[in-house]
C-alpha positions as CSV (number, residue, x, y, z in Angstrom):
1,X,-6.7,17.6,-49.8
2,X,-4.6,19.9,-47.7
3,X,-7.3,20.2,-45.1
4,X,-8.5,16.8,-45.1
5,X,-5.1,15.5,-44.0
6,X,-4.6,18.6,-41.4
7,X,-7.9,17.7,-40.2
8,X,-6.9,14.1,-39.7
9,X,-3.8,15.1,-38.3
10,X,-5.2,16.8,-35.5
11,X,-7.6,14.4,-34.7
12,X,-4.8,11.7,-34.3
13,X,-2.7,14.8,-32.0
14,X,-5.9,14.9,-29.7
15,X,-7.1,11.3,-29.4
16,X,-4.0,9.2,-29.3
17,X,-2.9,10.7,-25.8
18,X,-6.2,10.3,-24.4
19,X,-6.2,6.4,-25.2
20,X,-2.7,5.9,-24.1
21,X,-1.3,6.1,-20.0
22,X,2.3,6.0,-19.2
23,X,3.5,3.2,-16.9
24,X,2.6,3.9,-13.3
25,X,4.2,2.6,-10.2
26,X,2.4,3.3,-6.9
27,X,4.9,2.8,-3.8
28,X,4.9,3.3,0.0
29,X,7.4,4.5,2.5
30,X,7.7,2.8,5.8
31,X,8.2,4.4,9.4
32,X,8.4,3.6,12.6
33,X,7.9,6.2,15.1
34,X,8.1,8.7,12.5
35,X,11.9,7.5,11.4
36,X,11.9,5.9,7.6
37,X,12.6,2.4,7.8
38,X,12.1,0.6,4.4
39,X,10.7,2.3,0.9
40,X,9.0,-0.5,-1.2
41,X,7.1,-0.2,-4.9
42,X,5.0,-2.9,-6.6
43,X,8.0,-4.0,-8.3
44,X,9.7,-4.6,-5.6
45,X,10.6,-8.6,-4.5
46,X,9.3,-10.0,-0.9
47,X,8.8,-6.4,0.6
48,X,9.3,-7.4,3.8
49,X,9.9,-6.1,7.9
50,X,11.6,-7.3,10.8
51,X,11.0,-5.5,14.2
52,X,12.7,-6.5,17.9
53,X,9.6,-6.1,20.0
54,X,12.5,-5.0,22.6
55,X,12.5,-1.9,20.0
56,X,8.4,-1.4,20.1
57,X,7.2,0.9,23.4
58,X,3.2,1.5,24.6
59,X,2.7,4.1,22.1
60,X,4.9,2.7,19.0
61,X,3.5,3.1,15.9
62,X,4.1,2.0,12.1
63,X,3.1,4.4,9.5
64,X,2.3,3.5,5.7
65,X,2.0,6.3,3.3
66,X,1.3,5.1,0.1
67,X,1.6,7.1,-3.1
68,X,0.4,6.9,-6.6
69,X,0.8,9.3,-9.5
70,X,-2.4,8.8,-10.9
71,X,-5.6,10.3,-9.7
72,X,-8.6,7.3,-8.1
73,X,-11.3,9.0,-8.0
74,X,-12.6,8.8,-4.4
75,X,-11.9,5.1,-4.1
76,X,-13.1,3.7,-0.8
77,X,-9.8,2.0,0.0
78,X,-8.7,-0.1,3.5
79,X,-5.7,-1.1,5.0
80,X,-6.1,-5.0,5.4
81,X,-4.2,-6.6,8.2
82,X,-3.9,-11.3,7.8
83,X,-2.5,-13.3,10.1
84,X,0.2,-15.9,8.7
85,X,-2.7,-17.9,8.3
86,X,-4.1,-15.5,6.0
87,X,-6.9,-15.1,8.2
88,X,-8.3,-10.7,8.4
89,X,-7.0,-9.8,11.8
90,X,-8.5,-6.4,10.7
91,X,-9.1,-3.3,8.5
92,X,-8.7,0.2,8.4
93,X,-10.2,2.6,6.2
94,X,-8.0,4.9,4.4
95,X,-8.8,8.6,4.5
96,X,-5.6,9.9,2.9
97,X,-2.3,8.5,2.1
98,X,-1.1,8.4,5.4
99,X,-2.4,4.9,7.8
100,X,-1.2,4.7,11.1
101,X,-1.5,0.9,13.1
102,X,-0.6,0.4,16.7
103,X,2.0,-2.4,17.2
104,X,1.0,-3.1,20.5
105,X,-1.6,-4.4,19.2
106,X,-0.3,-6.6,17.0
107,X,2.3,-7.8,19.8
108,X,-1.1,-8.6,21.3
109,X,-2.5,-10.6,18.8
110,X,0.3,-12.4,18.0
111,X,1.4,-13.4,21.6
112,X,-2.0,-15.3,21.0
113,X,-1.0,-17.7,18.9
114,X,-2.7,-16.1,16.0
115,X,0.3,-16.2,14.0
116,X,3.8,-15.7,13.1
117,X,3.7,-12.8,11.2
118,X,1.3,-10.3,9.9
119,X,0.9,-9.8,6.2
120,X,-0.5,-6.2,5.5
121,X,-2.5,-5.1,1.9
122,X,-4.0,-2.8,0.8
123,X,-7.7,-3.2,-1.0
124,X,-9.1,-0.6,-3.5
125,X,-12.0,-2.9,-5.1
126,X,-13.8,-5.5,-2.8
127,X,-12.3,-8.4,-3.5
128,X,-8.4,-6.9,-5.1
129,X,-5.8,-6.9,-2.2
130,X,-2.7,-5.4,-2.9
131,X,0.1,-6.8,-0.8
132,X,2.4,-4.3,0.9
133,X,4.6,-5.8,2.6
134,X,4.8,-9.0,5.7
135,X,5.7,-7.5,8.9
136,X,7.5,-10.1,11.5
137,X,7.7,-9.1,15.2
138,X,10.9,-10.7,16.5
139,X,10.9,-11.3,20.1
């Protein structure tokens, strides 16, 4: 009897941590020009970004690194870039956790009437966008 319930025992004390995850909470730090400017998580309400483009030079750029404490294993994931009309200005591929985007050329795009504001996601399964955070360039 004593080695039925032992045997039990341990078979609870190996499967029950392998069917249950803790509570994960990816999040992404912000920079411009390699100076932090906002942290955000996916609890976090209306992430959101205002930039002067009197503060945005030629070479200015806005870096996303974006963390999670679980392992994906080698998920193709992109950077996803809409318009305020929700239309996909453009994506970038993710090779690591860092994702660089030029915001010249978003000045660019947006001086052509192709929206207000830039909402930026990320996408890890073809049609799952996460949303990161809306970027306004204030002029």
């Amino acid at each position: 009897m004593k080695k039925i319930l032992l045997t039990i025992c341990m078979l609870f004390a190996i499967t029950i941590p392998a069917l249950c995850q803790a509570d994960t909470i990816d999040f992404w730090h912000v920079y411009l020009d390699n100076k932090l400017i906002k942290e955000f998580s996916l609890i976090t309400d209306n992430p959101s970004i205002e930039i002067k483009q009197s503060d945005i030079n030629k070479n200015s750029i806005l870096t996303i690194k974006y963390f999670r404490d679980t392992y994906r294993h080698k998920c193709k994931e992109y950077l996803i870039v809409r318009n305020s009309e929700n239309e996909q200005i453009f994506k970038i591929r993710r090779s690591n956790s860092r994702q660089n985007l030029k915001l010249k050329r978003l000045i660019k795009i947006s001086s052509k009437g192709k929206g207000s504001y830039f909402i930026i996601n990320l996408r890890t399964i073809p049609d799952l966008e996460t949303p990161l955070f809306t970027l306004t360039l204030i002029k």
